[in-house]
C-alpha positions as CSV (number, residue, x, y, z in Angstrom):
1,X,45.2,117.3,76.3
2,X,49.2,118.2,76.2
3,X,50.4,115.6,78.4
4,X,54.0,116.5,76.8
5,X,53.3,119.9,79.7
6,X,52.4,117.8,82.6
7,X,54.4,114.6,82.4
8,X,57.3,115.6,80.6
9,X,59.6,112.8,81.3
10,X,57.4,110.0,80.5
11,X,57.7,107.7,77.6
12,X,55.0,105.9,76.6
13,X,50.5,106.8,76.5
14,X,47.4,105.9,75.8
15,X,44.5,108.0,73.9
16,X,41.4,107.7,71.6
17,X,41.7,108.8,67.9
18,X,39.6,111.5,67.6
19,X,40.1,111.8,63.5
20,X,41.9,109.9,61.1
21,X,42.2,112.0,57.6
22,X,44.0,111.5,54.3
23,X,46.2,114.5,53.2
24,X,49.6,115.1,51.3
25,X,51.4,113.9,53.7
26,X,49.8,110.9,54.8
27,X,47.5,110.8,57.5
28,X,46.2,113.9,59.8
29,X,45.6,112.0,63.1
30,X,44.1,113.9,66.2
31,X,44.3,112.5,69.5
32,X,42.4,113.3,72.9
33,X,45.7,113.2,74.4
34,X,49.2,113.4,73.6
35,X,52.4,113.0,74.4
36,X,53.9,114.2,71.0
37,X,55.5,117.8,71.3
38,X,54.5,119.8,68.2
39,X,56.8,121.9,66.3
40,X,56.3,125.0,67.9
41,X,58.3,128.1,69.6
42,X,61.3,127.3,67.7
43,X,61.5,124.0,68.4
44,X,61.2,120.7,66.0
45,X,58.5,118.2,66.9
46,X,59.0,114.6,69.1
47,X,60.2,111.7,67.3
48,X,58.3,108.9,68.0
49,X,55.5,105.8,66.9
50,X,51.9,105.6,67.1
51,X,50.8,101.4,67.2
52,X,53.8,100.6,66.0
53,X,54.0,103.3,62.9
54,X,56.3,106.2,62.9
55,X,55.0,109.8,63.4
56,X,56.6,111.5,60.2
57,X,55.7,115.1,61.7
58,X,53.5,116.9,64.3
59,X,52.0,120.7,64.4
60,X,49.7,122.9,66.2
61,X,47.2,124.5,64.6
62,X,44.0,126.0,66.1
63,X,45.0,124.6,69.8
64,X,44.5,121.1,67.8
65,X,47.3,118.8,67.6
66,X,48.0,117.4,64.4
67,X,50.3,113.8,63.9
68,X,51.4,112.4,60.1
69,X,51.6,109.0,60.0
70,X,51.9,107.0,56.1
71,X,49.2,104.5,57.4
72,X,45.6,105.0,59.2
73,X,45.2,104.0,62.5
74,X,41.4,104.1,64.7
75,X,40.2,103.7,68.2
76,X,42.5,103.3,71.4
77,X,46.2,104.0,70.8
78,X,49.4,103.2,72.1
79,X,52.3,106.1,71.7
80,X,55.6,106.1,72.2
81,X,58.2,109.1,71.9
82,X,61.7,109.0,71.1
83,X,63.0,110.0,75.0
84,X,66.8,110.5,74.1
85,X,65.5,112.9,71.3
86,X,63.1,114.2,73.6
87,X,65.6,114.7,76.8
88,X,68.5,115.9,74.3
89,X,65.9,118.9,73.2
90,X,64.9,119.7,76.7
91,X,69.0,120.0,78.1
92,X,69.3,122.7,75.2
93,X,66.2,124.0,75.4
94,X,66.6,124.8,79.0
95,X,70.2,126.1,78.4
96,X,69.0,128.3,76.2
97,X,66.7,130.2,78.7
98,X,69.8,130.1,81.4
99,X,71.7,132.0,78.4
100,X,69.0,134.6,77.5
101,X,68.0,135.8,81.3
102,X,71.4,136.1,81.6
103,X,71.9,137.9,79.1
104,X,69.0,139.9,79.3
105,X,69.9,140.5,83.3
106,X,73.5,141.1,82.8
107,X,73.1,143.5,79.6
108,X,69.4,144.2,79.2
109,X,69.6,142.5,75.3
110,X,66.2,140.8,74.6
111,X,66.1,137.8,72.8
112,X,64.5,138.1,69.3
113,X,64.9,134.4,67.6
114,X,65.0,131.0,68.7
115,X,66.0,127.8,66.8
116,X,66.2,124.0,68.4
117,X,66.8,122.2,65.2
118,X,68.7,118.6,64.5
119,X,71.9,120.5,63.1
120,X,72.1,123.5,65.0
121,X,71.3,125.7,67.6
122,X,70.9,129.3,67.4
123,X,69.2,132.3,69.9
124,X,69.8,136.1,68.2
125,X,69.8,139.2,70.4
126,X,69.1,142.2,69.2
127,X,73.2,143.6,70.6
128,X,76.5,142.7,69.9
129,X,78.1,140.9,72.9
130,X,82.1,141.3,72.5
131,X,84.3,138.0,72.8
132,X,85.5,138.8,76.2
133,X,81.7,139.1,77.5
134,X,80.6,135.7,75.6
135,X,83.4,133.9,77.5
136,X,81.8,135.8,80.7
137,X,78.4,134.7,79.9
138,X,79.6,131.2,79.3
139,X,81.2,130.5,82.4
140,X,78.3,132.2,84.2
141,X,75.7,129.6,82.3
142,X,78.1,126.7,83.3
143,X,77.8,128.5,87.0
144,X,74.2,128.3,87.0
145,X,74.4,124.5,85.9
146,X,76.6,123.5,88.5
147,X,74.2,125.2,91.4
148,X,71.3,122.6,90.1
149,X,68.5,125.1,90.5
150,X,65.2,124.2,90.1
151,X,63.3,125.0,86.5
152,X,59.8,125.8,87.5
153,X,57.0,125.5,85.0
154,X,53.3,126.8,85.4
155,X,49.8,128.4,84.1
156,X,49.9,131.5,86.7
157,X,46.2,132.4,87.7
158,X,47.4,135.9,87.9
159,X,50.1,137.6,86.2
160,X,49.9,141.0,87.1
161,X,52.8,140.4,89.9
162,X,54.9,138.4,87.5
163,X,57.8,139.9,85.3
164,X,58.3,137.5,82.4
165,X,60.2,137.5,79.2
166,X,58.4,137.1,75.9
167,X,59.5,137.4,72.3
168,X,55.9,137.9,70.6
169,X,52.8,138.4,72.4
170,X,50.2,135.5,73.5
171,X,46.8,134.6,73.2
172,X,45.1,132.2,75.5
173,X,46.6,130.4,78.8
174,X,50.2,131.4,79.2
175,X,53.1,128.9,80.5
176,X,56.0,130.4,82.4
177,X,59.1,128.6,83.0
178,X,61.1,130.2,85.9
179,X,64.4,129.6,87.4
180,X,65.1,131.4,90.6
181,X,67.7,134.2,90.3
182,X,68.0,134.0,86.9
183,X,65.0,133.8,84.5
184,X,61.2,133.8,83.9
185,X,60.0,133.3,80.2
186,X,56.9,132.4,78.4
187,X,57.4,128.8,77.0
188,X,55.6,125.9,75.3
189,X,58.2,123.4,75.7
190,X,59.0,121.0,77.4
191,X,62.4,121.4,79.8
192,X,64.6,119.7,82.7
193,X,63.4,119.7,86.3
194,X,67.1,121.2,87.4
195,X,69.6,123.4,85.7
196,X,72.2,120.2,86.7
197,X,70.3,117.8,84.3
198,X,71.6,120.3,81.2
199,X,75.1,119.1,82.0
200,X,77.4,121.1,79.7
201,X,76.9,124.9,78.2
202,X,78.9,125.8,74.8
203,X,79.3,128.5,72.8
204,X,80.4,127.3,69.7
205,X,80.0,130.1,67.3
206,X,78.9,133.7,67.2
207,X,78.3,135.8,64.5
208,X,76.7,139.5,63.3
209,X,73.1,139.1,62.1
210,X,70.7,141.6,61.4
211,X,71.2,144.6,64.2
212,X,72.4,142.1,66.6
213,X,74.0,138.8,67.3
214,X,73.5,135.1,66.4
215,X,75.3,132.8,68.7
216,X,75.0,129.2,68.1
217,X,75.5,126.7,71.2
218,X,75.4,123.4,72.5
219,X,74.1,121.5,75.7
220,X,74.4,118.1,77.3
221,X,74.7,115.6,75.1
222,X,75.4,117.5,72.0
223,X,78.0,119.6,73.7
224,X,79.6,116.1,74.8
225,X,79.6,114.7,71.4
226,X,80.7,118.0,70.1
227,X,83.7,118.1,71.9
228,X,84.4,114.5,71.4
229,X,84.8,115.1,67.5
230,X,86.3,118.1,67.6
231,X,88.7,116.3,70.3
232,X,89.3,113.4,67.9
233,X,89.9,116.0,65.0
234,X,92.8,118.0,66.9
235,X,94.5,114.7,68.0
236,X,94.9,113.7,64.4
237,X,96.1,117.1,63.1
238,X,98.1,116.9,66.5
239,X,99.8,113.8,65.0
240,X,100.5,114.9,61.3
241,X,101.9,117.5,62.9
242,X,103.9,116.2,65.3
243,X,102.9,119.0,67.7
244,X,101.4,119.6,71.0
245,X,97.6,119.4,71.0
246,X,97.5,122.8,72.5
247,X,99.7,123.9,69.9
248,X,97.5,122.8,67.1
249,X,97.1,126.1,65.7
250,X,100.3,128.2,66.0
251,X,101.9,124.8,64.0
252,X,99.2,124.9,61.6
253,X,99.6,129.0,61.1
254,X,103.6,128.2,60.1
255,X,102.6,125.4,57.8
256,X,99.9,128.2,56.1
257,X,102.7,130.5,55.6
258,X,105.6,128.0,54.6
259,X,102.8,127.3,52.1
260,X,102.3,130.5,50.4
261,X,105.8,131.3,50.7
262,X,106.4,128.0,48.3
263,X,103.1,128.9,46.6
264,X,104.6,132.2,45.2
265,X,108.1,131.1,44.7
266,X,106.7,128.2,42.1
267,X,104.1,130.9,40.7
268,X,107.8,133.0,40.2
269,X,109.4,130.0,38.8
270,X,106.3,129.4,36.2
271,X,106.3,133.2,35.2
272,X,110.2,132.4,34.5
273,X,109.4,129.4,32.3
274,X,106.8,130.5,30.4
275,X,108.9,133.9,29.8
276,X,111.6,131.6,28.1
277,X,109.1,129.3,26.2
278,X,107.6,132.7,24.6
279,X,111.1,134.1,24.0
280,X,111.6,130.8,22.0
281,X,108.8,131.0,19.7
282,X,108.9,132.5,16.2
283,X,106.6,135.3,15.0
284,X,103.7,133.3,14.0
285,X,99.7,134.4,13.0
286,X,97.9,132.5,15.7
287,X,99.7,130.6,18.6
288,X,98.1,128.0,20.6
289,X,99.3,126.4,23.9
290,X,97.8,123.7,25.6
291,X,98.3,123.5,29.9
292,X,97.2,120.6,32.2
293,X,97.5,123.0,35.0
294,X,97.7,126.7,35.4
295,X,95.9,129.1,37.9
296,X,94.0,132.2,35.9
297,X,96.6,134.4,37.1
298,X,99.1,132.7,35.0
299,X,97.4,131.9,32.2
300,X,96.6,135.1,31.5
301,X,100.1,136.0,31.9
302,X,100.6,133.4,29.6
303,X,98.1,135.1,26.7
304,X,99.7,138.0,27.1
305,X,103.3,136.9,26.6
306,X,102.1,134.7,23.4
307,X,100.3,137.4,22.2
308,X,103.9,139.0,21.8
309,X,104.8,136.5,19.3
310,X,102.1,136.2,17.2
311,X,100.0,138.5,14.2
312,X,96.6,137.6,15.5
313,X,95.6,135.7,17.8
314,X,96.8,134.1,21.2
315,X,94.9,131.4,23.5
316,X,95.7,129.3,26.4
317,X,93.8,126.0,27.3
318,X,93.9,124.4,30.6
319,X,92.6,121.5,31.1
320,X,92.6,117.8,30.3
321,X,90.2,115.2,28.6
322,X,87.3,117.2,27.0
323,X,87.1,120.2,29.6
324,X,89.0,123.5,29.4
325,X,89.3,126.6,30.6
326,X,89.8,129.3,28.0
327,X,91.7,132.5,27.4
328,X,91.7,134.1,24.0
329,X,93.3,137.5,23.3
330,X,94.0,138.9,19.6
331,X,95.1,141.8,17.7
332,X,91.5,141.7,15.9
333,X,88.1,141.0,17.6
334,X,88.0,137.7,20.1
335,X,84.9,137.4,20.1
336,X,84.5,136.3,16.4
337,X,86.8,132.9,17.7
338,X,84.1,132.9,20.3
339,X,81.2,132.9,18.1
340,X,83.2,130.0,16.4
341,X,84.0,127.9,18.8
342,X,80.4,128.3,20.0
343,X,79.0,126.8,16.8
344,X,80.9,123.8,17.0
345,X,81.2,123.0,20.7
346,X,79.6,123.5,24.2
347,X,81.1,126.7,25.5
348,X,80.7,128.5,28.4
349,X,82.4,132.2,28.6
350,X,82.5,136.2,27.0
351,X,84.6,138.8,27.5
352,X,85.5,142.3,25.3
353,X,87.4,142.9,21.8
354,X,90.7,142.1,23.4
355,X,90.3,139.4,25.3
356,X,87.5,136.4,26.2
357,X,87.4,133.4,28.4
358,X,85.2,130.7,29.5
359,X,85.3,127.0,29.2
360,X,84.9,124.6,26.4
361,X,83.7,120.7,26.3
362,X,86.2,119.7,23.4
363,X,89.4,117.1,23.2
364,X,92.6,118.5,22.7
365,X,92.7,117.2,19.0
366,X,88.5,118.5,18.4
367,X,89.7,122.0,18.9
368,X,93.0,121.8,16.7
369,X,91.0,120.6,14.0
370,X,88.2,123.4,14.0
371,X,91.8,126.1,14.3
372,X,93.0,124.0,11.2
373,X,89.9,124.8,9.4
């Protein structure tokens, strides 16, 4: 029996094991009764203990209810779910149906995907929604909150007279979850008596996915400690900043662009200095240079300009310690140094005649000695 459909708020039961098997995980326990909430419709399973011993996991399979537990257990039982876990999925749960027969009234888009996992939150739609119609249908989920309407759900006797939403079809008894005005949905899981008990809607991210739209949300509780980190977050950049919390962003957009302002001028400055350093050096057969730091841009402005002053061969290193990134350019064939430096070191990299790159698990003095050579 699902007790988990008629006495969702409860806590604590009692039951008979029915079967007590070994498996991978464990223990496959079946119950007469339970409150345990298998994984199912999208949703991740109750948290909870059975005498004392966690319940690792919990599926349906066959109408049978299936709970892992590392040790055996017999007889009469004593569960007991994790409630805040329990309530937390039920706020979000029922948010999520506020959100899709909105959606589906407002813009006739049909929900095609559901996911109530510990990290995130996601329902697809199979439409794009534009940003100013996601605020819309935010404010008018947060509207539906605040009214406190009552969430409604049954087994129907008869549902020839009853306009539901569905996302695949069902065999066997169906359970509808209705709220008045706004939705009426097949559903397994357990949700809130009221809208009012979901507290706090939140669209916190919406992207393209497949045909459609993924928008990923938060309710209740999560939404609350959302916002609290997120709150925390903005008051320290606030800070650093010295800057309005409000305007967090238009400081931090200056700072981006002061940044790669002074990120090219230095890149200029480097070009400037390694022109001079090149200008410098005699003609010589193979020059060598060794950098502790130099983006790829620059070092291979680097090769090039060494390659200028020299008969046949030019490389950069930049690194430090026994790691560095590579680029070889010569007159010849680089990949003949490549070959060598392959059969006397760890070396990562290719490239054509001209040029190759990669990196190389060598000290400084290892690779001068095998150029010596």
């Amino acid at each position: 029996m699902k007790l988990y459909d008629r006495y969702p708020y409860e806590k604590q039961f009692e039951a008979q094991v029915l079967s007590c098997v070994p498996c991978d995980q464990g223990y496959d326990v079946i119950l007469d009764q339970t409150l345990f909430f298998p994984e199912e419709g999208g949703q991740n399973c109750d948290r909870g203990t059975i005498n004392g011993k966690e319940v690792t996991y919990v599926k349906i399979e066959d109408e049978m209810i299936h709970h892992y537990l590392q040790e055996p257990i017999e007889g009469k039982i004593q569960g007991e779910i994790d409630f805040a876990y329990r309530y937390n999925n039920m706020q979000n749960h029922s948010g999520e149906h506020i959100l899709s027969g909105l959606i589906d009234r407002i813009y006739g888009y049909h929900n095609v995907g559901f996911h109530l996992g510990d990290h995130e939150i996601t329902a697809d739609y199979d439409a794009m929604l534009t940003k100013e119609q996601l605020v819309f249908i935010e404010q008018k989920v947060q509207q539906i909150i605040y009214e406190n309407l009552p969430i409604h759900c049954f087994y129907p006797d008869d549902l020839q007279n009853i306009d539901y939403r569905s996302k695949k079809s069902i065999d066997g008894p169906l359970r509808i979850v209705e709220i008045p005005g706004v939705d009426c949905c097949a559903c397994c899981a357990p949700h809130v008596k009221t809208t009012g008990e979901i507290g706090v809607f939140k669209i916190v991210k919406a992207i393209k996915h497949k045909q459609g739209m993924r928008i990923y949300f938060l309710c209740g509780q999560r939404a609350i400690e959302d916002y609290q980190k997120k709150h925390e977050q903005v008051t320290n950049i606030s800070n650093l900043l010295s800057a309005p919390v409000y305007e967090v962003s238009c400081y931090v957009e200056k700072l981006l662009i002061d940044n790669n302002n002074l990120q090219q001028r230095i890149a200029l400055l480097k070009k400037e200095m390694i022109e001079r350093q090149c200008q410098s050096l005699p003609i010589k057969n193979i020059q060598i240079v060794f950098e502790e730091d130099l983006d790829r841009h620059l070092q291979q402005y680097y090769v090039n300009q060494l390659l200028l002053k020299c008969e046949e061969m030019a490389v950069v290193f930049v690194g430090d310690g026994d790691c560095y990134r590579f680029m070889l350019a010569s007159y010849h064939d680089a990949r003949a140094y490549l070959h060598v430096f392959q059969e006397h070191f760890e070396v990562k990299g290719g490239g054509k005649k001209d040029m190759v790159q990669g990196t190389i698990r060598a000290t400084q003095q290892e690779i001068m000695q095998v150029f010596e050579k």
